[in-house]
N, C-alpha and C positions, 0 to 999 in steps of 0.2 A: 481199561486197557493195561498192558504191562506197563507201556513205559509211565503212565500216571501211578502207577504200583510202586516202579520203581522210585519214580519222583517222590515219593511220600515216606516211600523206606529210607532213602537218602536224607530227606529231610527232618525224619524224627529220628539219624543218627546221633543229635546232642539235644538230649535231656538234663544237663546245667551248663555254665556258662559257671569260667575262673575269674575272678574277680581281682585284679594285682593289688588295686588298694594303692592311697597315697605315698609311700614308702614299705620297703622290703626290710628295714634298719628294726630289729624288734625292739632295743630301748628305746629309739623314736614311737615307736608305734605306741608304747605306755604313755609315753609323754602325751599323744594325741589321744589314745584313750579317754584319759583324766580333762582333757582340754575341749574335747568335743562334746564328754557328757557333760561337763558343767553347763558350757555354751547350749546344749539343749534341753537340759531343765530351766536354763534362764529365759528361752525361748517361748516354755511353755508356762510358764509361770508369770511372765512380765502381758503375753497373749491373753493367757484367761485371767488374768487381774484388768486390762481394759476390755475381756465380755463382760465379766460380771459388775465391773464400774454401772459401763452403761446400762444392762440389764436394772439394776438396784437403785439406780439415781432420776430422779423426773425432771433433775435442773439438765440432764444431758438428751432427751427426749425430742430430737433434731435429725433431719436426714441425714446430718454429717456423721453423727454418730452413729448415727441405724451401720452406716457404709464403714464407718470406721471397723464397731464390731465384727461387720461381715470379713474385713482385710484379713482381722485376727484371728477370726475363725480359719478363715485359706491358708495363712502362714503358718500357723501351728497343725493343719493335716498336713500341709504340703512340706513341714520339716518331717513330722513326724512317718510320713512313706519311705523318707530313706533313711534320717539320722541313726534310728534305732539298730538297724543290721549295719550302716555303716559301723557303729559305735562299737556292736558285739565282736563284728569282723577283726576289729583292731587285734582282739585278744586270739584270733585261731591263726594259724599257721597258714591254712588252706583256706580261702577265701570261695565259696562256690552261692551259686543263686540258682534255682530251679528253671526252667524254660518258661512255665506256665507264672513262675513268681516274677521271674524276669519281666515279662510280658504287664503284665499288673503294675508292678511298678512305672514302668514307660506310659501304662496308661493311664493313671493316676497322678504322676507327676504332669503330665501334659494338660492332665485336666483341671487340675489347680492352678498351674503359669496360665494355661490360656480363661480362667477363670477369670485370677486378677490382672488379665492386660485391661478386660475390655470394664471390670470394675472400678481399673484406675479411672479409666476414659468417664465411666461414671461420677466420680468424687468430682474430677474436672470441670464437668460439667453442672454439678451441684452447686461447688464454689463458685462460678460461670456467673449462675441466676441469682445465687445469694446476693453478690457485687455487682452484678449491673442493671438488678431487676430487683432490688430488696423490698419495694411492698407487693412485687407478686410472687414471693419466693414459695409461703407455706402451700397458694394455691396452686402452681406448677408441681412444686414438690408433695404433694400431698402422697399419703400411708399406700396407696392402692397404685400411685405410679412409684414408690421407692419399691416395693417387692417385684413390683413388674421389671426393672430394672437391675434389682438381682435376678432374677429368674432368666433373662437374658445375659446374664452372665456368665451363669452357671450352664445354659443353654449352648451358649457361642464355646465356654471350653469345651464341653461335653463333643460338638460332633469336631473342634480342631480336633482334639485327644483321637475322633473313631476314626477320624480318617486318616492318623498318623498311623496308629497300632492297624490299620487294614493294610495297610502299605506293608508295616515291617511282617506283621504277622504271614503272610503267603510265602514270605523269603525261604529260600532253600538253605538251612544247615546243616550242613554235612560232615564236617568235619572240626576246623577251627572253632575253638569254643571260649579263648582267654582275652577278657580284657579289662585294657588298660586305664582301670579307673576303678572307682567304688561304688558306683551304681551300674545298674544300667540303661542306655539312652539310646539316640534314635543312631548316630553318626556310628560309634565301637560298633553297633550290630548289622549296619549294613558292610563293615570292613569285613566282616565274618563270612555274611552270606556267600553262600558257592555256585553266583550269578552277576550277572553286571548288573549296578548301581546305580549306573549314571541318571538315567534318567529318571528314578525315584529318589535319589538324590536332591536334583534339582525340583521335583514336586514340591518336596520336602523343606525349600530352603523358601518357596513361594508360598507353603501353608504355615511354617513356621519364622523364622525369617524374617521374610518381606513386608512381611503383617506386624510382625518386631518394628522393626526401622519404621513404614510409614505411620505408625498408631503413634512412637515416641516423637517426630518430627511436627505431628498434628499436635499430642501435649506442650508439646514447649511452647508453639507457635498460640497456643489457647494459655497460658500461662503466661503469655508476653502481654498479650491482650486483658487478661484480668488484671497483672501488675500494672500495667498502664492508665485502667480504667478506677485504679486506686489513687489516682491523686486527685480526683475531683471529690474527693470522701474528708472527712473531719480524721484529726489528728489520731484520737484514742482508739475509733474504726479502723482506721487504717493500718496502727500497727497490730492489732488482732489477727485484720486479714491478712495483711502479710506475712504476720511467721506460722498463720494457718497457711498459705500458699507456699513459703518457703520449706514449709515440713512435708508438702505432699509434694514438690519440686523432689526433694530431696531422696523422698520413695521413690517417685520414679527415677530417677537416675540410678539409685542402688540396681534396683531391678532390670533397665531397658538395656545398659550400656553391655552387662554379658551377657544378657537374652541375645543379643544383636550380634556381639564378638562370635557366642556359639554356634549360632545358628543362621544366620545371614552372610554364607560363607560354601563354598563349595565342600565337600565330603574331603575334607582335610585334617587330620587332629594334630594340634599342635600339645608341647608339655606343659603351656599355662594354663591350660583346658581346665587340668586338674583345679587349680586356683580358683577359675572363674567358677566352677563348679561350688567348692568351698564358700562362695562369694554367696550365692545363689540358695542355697541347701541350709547354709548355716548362721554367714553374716545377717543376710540382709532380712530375713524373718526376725534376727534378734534384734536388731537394732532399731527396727519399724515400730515397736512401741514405744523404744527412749524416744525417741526422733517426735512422737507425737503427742508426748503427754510434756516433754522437760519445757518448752516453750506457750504449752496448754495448762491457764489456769482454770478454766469451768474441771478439765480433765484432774487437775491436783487436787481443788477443792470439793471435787467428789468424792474422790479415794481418802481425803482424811474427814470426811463427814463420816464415809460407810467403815473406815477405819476406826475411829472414836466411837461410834453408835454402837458397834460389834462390840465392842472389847466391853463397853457399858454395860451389854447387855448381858455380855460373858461372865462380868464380874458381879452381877445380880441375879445369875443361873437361869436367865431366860434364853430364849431366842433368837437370831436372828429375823426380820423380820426380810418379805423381799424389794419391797421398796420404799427409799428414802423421803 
């Protein structure tokens, strides 16, 4: 029909989308250049030094770790969907994103966040059995339920992400095409659209959101519970398990507290948005490996085994070999 004609002609009026970017100040923006790339080579370097720890070592050959590596795996794709164009963007004047790259990224970024919410839920629940179940830990946890339980994770982001990007994707845009930030997300593109929002809005706040708040209020509440159930434990266990529990506490809060500010909130943008964004994209992937290895000695004691072993073997013109 015409007016569907029309609809679609109005709609594929904006083929990119301006991007403002954290500051318009161009010596800031060098300043942020140099400060962002470092922050995400450190990102990905500090990431793929705890895969290949675990990967290389048999003393770290644990559920925990299977889960840990996977974390590092989600943090290092899920910085590296936006850092990179944020990063390049610093240095162009005109800041633009494609429709179709736009789209990509909103889907990709949602599918890494809702990867590792329900991963965190996972780790929780690992530490759970390990502390209140420890001679039935290996048989609960055994190889064939820890994949099934990534797979479910990566599952649960997968159709959050379709049924975000199905929502935003039918939006009609018409006209406005600039916004205010350095990626792009679900809240700046429906300010755009040339339709009312409200009540995909509010979908939006119940598929992302709501699911935010009630998953962090169950972690805490299960992390009260295993802190608790740590004082009937022997001295030397106990502090093990608790600055393992205090480290993955610590994740989750980096992560839930502006998952929630964002997104658990009606279709408003405020200017610390930017921030919490920064928080999200760049802190808290870099900091998730210090956070887990600097109170972690099986994790230290690997890295200078497979650190000393290397360089051995570097300096004897062999090999690496792949595990320790």
């Amino acid at each position: 029909s015409i007016a569907s004609e029309e609809h679609m002609e109005n709609r594929n009026n904006v083929t990119e989308f301006v991007l403002l970017g954290l500051t318009q100040n161009p010596e800031m923006q060098k300043v942020l250049f140099i400060l962002f790339l470092l922050m995400y080579i450190v990102t990905i370097m500090g990431n793929l030094l705890i895969m290949v720890t675990i990967a290389a070592s048999r003393s770290l050959d644990s559920p925990m770790y299977f889960f840990l590596s996977s974390l590092s795996f989600i943090d290092a794709l899920y910085s590296t969907i936006i850092a990179p164009k944020m990063i390049t963007d610093l240095l162009h004047e005109k800041k633009t994103i494609s429709f179709q790259a736009c789209m990509t990224q909103v889907f990709i970024d949602h599918l890494t966040a809702g990867a590792e919410v329900i991963l965190l839920v996972v780790m929780a629940y690992d530490r759970y059995v390990a502390i209140c179940k420890p001679l039935h830990y290996l048989i609960i946890m055994n190889r064939r339920v820890c994949v099934l339980m990534l797979l479910v994770a990566w599952t649960g982001g997968f159709l959050h992400s379709l049924v975000q990007i199905l929502f935003i994707y039918q939006l009609p845009f018409c006209g406005p095409n600039v916004i205010d930030n350095f990626l792009c997300d679900m809240y700046p593109l429906l300010k755009l659209a040339c339709t009312d929002t409200h009540l995909i809005g509010l979908s939006m706040i119940a598929n992302g959101g709501a699911i935010c708040t009630v998953v962090f209020f169950i972690l805490l509440v299960s992390y009260g519970v295993i802190l608790h159930s740590l004082k009937t434990h022997g001295s030397e266990g106990n502090h093990k398990a608790f600055y393992t529990c205090a480290s993955q506490i610590t994740v989750v809060l980096l992560f839930f507290v502006p998952c929630i500010f964002l997104y658990a909130r009606p279709n408003v943008n405020f200017p610390i948005d930017k921030s919490m964004m920064v928080v999200v994209t760049f802190i808290t992937p870099m900091l998730n490996p210090l956070i887990y290895t600097l109170r972690n000695s099986e994790m230290k004691n690997a890295m200078r085994k497979l650190w000393s072993k290397n360089m051995a073997l570097v300096g004897r013109g062999g090999f690496p070999s792949c595990r320790m």
